[in-house]
MMTF fields as JSON, N, C-alpha, C and O atoms, coordinates in Angstrom:
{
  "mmtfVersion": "1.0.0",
  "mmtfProducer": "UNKNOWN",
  "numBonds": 343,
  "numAtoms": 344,
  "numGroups": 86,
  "numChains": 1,
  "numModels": 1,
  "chainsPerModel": [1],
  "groupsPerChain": [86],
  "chainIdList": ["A"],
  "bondAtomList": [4, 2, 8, 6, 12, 10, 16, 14, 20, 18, 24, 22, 28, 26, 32, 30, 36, 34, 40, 38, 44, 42, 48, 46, 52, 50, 56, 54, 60, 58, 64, 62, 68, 66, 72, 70, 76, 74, 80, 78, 84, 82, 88, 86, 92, 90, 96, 94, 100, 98, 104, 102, 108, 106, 112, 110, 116, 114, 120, 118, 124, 122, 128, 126, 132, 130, 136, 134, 140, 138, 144, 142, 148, 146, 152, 150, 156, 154, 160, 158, 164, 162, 168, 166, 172, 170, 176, 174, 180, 178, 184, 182, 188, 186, 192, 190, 196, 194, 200, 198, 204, 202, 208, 206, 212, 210, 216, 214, 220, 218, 224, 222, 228, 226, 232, 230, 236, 234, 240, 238, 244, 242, 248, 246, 252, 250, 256, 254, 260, 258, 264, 262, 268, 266, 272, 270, 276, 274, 280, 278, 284, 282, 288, 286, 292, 290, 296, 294, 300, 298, 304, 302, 308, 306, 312, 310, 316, 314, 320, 318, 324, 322, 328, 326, 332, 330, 336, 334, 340, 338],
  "bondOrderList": [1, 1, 1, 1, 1, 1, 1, 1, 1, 1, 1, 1, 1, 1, 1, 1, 1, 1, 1, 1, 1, 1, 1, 1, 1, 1, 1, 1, 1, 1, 1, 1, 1, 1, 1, 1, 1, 1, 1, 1, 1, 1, 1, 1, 1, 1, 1, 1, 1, 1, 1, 1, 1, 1, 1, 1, 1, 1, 1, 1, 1, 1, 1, 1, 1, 1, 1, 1, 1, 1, 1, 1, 1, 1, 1, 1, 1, 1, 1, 1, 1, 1, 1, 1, 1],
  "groupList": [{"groupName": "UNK", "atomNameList": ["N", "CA", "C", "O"], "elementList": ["N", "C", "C", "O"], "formalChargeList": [0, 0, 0, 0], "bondAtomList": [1, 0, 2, 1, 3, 2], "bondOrderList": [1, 1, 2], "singleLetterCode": "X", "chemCompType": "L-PEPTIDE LINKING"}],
  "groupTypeList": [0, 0, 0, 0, 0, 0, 0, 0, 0, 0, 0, 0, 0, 0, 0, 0, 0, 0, 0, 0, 0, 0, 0, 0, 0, 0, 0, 0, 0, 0, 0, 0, 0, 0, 0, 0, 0, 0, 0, 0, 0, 0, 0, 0, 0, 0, 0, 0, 0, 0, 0, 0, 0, 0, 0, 0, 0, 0, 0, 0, 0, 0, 0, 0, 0, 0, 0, 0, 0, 0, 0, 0, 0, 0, 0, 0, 0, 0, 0, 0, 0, 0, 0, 0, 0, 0],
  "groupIdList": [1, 2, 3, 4, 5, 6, 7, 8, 9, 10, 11, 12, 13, 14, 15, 16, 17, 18, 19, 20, 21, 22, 23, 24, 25, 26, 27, 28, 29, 30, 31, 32, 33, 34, 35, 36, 37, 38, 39, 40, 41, 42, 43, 44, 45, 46, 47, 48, 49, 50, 51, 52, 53, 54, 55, 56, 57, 58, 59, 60, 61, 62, 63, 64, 65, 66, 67, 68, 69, 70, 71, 72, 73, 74, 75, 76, 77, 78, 79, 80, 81, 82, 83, 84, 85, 86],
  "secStructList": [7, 7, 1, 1, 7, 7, 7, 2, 2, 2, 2, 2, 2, 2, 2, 2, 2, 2, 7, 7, 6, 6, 1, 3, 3, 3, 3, 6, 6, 7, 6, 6, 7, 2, 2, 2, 2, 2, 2, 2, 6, 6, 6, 7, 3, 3, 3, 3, 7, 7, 7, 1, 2, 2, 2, 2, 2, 2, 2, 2, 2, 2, 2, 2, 2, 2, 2, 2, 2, 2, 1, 1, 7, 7, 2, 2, 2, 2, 2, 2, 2, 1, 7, 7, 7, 7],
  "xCoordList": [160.976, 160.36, 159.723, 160.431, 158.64, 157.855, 157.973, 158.736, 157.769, 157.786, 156.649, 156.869, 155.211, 154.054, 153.015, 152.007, 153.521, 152.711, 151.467, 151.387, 150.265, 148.877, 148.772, 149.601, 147.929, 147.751, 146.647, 145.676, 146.814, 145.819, 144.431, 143.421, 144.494, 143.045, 142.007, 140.896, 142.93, 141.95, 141.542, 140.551, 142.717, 142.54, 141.256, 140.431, 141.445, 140.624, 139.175, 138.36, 138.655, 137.678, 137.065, 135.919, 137.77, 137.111, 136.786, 136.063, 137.48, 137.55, 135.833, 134.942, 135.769, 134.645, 133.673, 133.106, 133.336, 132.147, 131.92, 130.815, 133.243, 132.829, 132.412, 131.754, 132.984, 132.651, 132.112, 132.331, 131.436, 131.285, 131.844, 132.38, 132.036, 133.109, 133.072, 131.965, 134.03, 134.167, 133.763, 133.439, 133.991, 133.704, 135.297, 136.101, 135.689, 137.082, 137.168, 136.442, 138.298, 138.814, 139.472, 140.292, 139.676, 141.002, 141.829, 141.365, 142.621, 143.882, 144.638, 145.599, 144.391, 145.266, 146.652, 147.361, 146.901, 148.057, 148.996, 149.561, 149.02, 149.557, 150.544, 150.364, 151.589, 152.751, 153.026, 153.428, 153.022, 153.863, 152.212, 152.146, 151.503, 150.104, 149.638, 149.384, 149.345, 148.617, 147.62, 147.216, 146.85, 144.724, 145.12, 144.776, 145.747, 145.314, 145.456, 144.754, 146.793, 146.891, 146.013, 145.682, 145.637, 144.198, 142.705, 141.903, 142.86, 141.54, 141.578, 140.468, 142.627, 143.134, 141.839, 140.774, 142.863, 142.466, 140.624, 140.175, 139.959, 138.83, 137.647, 136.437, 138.404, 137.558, 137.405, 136.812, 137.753, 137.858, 138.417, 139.336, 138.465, 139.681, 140.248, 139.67, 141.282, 141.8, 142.543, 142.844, 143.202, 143.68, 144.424, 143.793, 145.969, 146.635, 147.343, 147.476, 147.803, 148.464, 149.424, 149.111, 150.916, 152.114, 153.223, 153.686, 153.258, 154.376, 155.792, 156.655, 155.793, 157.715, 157.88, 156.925, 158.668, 158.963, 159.573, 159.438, 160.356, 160.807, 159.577, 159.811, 158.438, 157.699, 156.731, 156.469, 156.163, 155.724, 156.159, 155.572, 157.617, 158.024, 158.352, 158.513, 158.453, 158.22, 156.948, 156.77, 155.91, 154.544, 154.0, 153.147, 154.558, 154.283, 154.75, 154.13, 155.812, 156.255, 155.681, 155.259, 155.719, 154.285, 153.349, 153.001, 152.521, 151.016, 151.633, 151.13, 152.454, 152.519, 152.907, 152.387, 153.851, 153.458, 152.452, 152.319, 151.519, 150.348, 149.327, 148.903, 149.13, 148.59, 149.25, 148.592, 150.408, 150.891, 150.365, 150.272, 150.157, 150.07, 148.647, 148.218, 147.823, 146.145, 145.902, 144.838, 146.192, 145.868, 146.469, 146.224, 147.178, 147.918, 146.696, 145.798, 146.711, 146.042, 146.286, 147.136, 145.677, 145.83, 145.788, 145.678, 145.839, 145.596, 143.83, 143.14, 143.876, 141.745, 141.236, 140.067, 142.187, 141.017, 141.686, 140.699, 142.728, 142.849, 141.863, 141.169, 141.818, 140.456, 139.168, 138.431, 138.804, 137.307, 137.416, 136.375, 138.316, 137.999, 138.289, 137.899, 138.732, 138.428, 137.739, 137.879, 136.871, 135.261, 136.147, 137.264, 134.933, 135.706, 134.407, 133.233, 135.122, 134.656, 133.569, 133.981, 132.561, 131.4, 131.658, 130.734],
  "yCoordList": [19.866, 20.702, 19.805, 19.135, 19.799, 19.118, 19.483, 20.444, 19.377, 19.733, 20.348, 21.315, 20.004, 20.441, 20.897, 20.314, 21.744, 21.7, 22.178, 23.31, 21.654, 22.411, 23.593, 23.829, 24.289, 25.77, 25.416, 24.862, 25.807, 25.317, 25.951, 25.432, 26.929, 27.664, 26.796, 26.445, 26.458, 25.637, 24.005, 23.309, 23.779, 21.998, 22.02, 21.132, 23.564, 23.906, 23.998, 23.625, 24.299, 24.896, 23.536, 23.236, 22.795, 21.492, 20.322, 19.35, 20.667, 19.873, 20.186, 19.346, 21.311, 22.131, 21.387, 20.43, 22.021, 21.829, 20.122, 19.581, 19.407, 18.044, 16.924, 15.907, 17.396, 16.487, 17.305, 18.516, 16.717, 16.928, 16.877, 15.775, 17.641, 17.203, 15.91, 15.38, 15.187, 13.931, 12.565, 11.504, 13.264, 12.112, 12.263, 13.039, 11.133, 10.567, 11.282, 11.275, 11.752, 12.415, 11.623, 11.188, 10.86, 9.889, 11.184, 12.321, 10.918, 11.434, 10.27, 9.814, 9.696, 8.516, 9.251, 8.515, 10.352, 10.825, 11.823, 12.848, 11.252, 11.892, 13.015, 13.918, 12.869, 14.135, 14.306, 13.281, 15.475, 15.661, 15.551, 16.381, 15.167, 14.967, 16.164, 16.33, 17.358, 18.251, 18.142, 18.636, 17.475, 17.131, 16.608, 17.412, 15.567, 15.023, 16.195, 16.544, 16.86, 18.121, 18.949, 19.476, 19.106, 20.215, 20.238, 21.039, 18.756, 18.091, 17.947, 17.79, 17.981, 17.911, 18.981, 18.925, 20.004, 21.572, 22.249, 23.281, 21.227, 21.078, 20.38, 20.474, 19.615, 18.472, 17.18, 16.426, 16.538, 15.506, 14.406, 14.558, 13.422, 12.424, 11.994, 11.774, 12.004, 11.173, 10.282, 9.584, 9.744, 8.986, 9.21, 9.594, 8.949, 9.667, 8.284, 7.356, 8.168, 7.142, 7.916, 9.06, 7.531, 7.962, 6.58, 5.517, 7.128, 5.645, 5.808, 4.999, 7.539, 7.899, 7.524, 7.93, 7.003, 6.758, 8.091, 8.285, 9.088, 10.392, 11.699, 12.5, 11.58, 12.097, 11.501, 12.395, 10.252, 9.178, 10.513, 11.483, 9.661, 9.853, 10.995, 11.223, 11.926, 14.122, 13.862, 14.151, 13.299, 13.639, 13.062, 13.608, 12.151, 11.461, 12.168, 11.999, 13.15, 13.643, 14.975, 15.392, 15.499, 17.051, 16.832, 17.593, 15.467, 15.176, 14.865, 15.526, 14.072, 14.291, 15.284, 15.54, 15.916, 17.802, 18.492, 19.071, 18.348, 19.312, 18.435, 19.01, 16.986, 16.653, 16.801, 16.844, 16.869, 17.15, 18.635, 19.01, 19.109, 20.662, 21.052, 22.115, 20.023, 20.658, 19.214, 19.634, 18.163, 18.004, 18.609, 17.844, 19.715, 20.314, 21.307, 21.799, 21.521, 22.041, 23.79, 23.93, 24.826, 26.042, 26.699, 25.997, 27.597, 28.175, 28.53, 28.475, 28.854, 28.914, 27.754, 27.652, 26.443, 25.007, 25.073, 25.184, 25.061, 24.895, 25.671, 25.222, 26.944, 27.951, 27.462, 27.487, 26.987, 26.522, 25.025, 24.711, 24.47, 23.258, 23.666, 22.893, 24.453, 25.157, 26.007, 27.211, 25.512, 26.201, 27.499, 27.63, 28.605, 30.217, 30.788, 31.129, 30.704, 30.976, 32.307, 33.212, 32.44, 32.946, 34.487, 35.298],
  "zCoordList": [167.047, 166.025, 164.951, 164.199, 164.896, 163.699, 162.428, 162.521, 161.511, 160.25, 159.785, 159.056, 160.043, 159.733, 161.419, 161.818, 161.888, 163.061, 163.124, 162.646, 163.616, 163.864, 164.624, 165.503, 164.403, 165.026, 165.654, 165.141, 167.051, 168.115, 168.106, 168.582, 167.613, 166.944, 166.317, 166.712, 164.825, 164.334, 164.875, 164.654, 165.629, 166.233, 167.503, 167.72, 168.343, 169.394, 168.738, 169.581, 167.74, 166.946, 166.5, 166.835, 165.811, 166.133, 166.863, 166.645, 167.739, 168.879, 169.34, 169.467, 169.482, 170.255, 169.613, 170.14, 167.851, 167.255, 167.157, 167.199, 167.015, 167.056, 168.009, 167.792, 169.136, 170.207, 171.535, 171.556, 172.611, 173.951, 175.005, 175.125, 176.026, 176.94, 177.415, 177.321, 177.939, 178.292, 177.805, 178.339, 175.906, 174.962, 174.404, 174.919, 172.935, 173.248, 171.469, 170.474, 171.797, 170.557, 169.986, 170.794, 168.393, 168.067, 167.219, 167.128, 166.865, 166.098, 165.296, 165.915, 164.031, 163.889, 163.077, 162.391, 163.168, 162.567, 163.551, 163.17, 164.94, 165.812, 166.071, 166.888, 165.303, 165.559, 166.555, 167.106, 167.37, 168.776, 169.411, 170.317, 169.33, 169.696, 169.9, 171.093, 169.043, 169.561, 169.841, 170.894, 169.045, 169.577, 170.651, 171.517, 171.245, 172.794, 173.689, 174.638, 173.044, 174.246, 174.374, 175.436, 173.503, 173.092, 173.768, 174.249, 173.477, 173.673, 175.378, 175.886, 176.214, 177.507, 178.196, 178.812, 177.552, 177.672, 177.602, 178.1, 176.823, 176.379, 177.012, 176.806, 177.888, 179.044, 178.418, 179.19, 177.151, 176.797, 176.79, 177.595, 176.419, 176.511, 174.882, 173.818, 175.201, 173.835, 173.384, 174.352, 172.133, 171.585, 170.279, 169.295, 170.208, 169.101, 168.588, 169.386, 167.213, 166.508, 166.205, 165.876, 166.222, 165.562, 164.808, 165.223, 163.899, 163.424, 163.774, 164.116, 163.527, 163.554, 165.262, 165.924, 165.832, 167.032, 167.806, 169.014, 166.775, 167.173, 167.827, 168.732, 167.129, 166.937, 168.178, 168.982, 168.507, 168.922, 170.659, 171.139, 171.052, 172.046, 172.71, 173.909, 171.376, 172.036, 172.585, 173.768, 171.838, 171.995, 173.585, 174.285, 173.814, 174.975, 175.807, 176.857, 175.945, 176.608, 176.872, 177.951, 175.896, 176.02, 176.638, 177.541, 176.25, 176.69, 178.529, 179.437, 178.747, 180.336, 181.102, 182.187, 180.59, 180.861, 181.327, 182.405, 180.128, 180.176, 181.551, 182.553, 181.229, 182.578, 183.929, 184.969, 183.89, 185.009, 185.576, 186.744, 184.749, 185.15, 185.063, 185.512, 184.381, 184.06, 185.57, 186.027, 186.301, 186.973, 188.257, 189.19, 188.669, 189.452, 190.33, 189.647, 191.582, 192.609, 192.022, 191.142, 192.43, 192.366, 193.636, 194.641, 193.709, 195.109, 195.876, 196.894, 194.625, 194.4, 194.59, 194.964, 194.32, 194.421, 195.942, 196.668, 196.689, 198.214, 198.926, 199.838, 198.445, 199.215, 199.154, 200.14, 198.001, 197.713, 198.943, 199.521, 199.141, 199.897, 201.5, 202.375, 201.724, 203.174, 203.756, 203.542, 204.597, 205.35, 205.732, 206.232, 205.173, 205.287, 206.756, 206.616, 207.867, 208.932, 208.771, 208.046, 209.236, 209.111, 209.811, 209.878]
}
């Protein structure tokens, strides 16, 4: 539990208006890294700074989560890659 957490609304909102997909988001005040996670979600890449090591190491742990699961197969990407007999 963070103390000051971002609301993904407004972190999503700038994410959008400020950058392009598959340009690099920084964050030098990291927290549980919500912008990297965000920015995941967004098609971007990013980069977060944390000093607290508590904070540091949740965050690392969320952010491999969410890639685990935003690079994860669906059932729709197995269909799209198998020829649908005529």
């Amino acid at each position: 539990m963070h103390v000051c957490p971002l609301q993904f609304d407004i972190v999503d909102r700038l994410i959008n208006r400020f950058s392009n997909p598959g340009e690099l988001v920084f964050d030098p005040f990291g927290g549980l890294f919500t912008v990297p996670v965000r920015a995941l979600h967004a098609g971007r890449r990013s980069r977060a700074v944390e000093l607290n090591t508590g904070y540091f190491l949740d965050g690392v742990k969320y952010l491999q989560a969410e890639e685990r699961k935003h690079g994860m197969p669906t059932l729709f990407d197995l269909a799209d890659d198998e020829a649908v007999p005529a």
